[in-house]
C-alpha positions as CSV (number, residue, x, y, z in Angstrom):
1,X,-48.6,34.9,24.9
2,X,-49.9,32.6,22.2
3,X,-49.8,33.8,18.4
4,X,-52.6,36.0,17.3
5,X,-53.7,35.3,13.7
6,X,-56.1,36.8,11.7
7,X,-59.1,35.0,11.9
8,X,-58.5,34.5,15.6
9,X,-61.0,35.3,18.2
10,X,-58.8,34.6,22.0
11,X,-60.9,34.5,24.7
12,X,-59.5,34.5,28.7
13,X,-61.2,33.3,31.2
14,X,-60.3,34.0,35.0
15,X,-62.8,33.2,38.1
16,X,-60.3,34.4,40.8
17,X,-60.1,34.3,44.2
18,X,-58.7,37.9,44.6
19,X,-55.7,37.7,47.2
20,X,-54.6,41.5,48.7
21,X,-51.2,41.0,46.8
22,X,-53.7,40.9,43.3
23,X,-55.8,43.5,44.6
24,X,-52.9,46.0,44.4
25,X,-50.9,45.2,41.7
26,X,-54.0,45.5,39.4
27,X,-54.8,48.9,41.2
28,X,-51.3,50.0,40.3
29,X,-51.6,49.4,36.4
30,X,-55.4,51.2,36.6
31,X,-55.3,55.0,35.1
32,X,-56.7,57.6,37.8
33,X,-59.9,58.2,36.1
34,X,-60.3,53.9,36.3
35,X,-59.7,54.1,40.3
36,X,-62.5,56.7,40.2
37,X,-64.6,54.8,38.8
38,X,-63.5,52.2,40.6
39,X,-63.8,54.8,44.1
40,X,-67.8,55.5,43.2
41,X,-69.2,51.7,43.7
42,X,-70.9,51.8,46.7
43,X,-70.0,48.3,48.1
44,X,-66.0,47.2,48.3
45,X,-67.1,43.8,46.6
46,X,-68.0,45.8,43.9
47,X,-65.2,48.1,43.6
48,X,-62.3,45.0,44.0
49,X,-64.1,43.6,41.2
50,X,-63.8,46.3,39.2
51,X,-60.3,46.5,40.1
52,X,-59.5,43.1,39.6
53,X,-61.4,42.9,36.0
54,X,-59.5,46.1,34.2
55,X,-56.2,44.8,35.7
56,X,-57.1,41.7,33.9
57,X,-57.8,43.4,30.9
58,X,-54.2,45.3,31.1
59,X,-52.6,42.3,31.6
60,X,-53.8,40.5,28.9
61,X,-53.4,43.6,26.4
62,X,-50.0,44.0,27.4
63,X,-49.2,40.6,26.4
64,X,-50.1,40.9,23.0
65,X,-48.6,44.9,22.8
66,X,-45.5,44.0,24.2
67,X,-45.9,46.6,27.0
68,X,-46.5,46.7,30.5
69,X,-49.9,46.8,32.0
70,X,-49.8,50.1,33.2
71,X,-48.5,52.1,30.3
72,X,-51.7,51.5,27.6
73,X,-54.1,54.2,27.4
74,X,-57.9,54.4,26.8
75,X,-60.2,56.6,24.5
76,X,-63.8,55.7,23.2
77,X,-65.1,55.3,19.9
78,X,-68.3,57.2,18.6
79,X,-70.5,54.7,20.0
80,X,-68.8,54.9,23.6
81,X,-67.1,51.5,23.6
82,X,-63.2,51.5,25.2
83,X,-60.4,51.3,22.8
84,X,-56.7,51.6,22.5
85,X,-54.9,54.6,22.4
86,X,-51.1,55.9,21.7
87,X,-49.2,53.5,20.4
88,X,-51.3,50.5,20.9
89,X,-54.3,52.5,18.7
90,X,-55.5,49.9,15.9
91,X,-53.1,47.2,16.8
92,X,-56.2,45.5,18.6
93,X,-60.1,45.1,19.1
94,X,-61.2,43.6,22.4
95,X,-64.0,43.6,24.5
96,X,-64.3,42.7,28.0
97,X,-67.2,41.2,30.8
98,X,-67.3,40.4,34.3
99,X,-69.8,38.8,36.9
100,X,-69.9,37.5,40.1
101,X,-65.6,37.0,40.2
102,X,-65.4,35.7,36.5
103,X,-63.5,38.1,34.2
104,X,-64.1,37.3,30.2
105,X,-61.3,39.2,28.0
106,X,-61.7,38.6,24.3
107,X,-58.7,40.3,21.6
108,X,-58.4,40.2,18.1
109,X,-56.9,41.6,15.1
110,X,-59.9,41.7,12.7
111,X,-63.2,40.9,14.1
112,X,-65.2,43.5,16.1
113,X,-66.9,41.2,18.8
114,X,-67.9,41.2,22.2
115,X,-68.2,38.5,25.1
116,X,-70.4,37.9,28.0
117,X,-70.0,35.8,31.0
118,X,-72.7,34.6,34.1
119,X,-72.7,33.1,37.0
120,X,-75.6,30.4,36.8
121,X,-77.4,31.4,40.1
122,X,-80.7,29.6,41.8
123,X,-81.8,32.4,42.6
124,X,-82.9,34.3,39.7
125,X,-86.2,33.7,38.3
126,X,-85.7,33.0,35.0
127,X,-89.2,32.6,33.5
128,X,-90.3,36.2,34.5
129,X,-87.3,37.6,33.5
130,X,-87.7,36.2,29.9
131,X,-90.9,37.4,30.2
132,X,-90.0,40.9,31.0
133,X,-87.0,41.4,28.7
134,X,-87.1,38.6,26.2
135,X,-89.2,38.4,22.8
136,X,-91.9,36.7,22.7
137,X,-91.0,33.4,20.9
138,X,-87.7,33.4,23.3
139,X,-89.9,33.3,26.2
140,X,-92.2,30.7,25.4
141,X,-89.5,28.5,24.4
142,X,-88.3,29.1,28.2
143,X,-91.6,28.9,29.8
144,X,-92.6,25.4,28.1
145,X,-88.7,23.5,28.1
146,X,-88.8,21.0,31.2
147,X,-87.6,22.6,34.7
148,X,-84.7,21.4,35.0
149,X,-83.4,22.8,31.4
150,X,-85.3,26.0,31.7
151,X,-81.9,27.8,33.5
152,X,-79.3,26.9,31.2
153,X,-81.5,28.1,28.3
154,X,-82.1,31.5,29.9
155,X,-78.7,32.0,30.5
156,X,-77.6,30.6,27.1
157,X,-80.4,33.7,25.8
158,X,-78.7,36.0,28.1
159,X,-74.9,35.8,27.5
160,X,-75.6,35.7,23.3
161,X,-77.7,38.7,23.4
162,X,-75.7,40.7,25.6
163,X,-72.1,39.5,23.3
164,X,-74.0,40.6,20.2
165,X,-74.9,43.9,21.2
166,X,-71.5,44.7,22.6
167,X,-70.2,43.7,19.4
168,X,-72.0,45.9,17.7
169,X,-70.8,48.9,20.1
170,X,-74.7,49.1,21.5
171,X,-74.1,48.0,24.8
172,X,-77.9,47.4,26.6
173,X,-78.8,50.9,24.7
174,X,-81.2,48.5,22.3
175,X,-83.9,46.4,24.4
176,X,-82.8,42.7,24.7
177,X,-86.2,41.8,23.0
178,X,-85.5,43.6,20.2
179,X,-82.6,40.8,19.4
180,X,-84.0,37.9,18.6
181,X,-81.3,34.7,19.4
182,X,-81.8,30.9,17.9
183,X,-79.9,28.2,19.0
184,X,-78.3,26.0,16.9
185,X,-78.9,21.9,17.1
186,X,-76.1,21.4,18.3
187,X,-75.7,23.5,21.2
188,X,-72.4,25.0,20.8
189,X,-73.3,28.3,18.9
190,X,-76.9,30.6,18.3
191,X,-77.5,33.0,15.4
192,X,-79.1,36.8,16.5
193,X,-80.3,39.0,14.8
194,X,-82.3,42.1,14.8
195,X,-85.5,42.0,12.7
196,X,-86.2,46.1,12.8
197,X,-86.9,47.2,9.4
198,X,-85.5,51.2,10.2
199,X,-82.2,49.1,11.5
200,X,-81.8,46.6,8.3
201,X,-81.1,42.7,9.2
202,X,-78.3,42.4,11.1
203,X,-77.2,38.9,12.0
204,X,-74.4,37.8,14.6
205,X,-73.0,34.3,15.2
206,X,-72.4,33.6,18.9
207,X,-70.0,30.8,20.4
208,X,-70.4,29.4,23.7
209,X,-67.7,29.0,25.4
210,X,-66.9,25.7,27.9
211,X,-66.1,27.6,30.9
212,X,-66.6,24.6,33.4
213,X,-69.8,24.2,35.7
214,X,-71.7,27.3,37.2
215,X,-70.4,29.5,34.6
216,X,-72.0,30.5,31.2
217,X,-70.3,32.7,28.5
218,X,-70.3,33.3,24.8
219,X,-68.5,35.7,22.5
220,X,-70.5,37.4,19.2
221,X,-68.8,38.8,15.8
222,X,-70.6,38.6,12.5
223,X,-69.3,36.2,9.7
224,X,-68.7,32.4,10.4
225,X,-64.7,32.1,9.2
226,X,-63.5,33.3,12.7
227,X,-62.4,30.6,15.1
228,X,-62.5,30.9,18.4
229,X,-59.8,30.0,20.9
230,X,-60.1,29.9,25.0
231,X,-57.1,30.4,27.7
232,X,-57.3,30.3,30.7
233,X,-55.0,31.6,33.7
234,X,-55.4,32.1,37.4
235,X,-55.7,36.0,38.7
236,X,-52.0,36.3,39.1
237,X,-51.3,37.2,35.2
């Protein structure tokens, strides 16, 4: 497992193609209140993903612990979000996403962050979806870029504001319009922030991350001194 320093941000990035052998070792590490979760999806798509995506998450935990996948434990925080327990409490923040077969862990030492990843699909209408959950400046921006960009930059919207709020332990419990992303010139990061006066100014640096065609992620934490760095490894870890 590489070195984890201070001002590190690791990311992991996996888009597997689940084979049965994955399917059960990752089932094997899950706690029994994860396989009930796990049990409720309604589809079996749905529950191998989840599967697949918190074996992921043990895997890569227990690489920087020093443990086997199976043995961490899980609590919440105030705000609901997972964290370490036992042994492993405090050692490390992380913050994981999943969509459409790609898993997104990020860990670090020091930075409270969170990540997003999305499958770029043809399918999904982007222009009334910015409408519907986007500010108003964000979807104009959308609605007047040229066709064939318009995608990518609702996406690129998508995956920052969804990062930011998970680093800030909100989840989707604050609207997506009521963060407010701007991209930077030169396409590799955004700044979002949330406006509200009865919330202060709160502002969060997002990093895209060069997942490869099809895919579009990004992980948030506030401050600009932490460097991000991106792994990737094939469903067998």
């Amino acid at each position: 497992m590489p070195t984890l320093e201070g001002n590190d941000i690791h990311v992991w990035f996996f888009a597997p193609e689940a084979a049965p052998q994955d399917l059960h070792r990752h089932r094997a590490w899950l706690s029994e209140a994860e396989r009930e979760r796990a049990a409720r999806f309604l589809s079996e798509p749905a529950r191998q993903a989840f599967v697949l995506a918190h074996g992921v998450l043990r895997a890569v935990l227990a690489g920087y612990c020093g443990s086997e996948p199976g043995d961490l434990c899980f609590t919440v925080d105030t705000m609901g979000k997972p964290i370490l327990d036992g042994l492993a409490a405090g050692s490390l923040n992380f913050n994981l996403s999943h969509s459409h077969g790609g898993v997104l862990v990020a860990v670090s030492k020091t930075y409270e962050m969170g990540v997003d990843v999305e499958r770029v699909r043809e399918q999904v209408d982007c222009v009334k979806l910015a409408e519907r959950f986007f500010a108003d400046a964000e979807h104009r921006h959308i609605l007047h870029a040229c066709p064939e960009e318009q995608r990518g930059l609702f996406f690129r919207h998508w995956v920052c504001k969804e990062a930011a709020l998970k680093a800030r332990g909100l989840g989707l419990r604050m609207p997506l319009r009521d963060c407010v992303v701007t991209l930077d010139s030169g396409g590799e990061s955004a700044h979002v922030r949330w406006p509200h006066p009865n919330d202060g100014s709160h502002t969060y640096v997002a990093r895209f991350l060069p997942l490869g065609d099809g895919w579009v992620g990004a992980v948030a934490a506030e401050g600009e001194q932490w460097r991000t760095r991106l792994y990737r490894s094939p469903c067998s870890v």
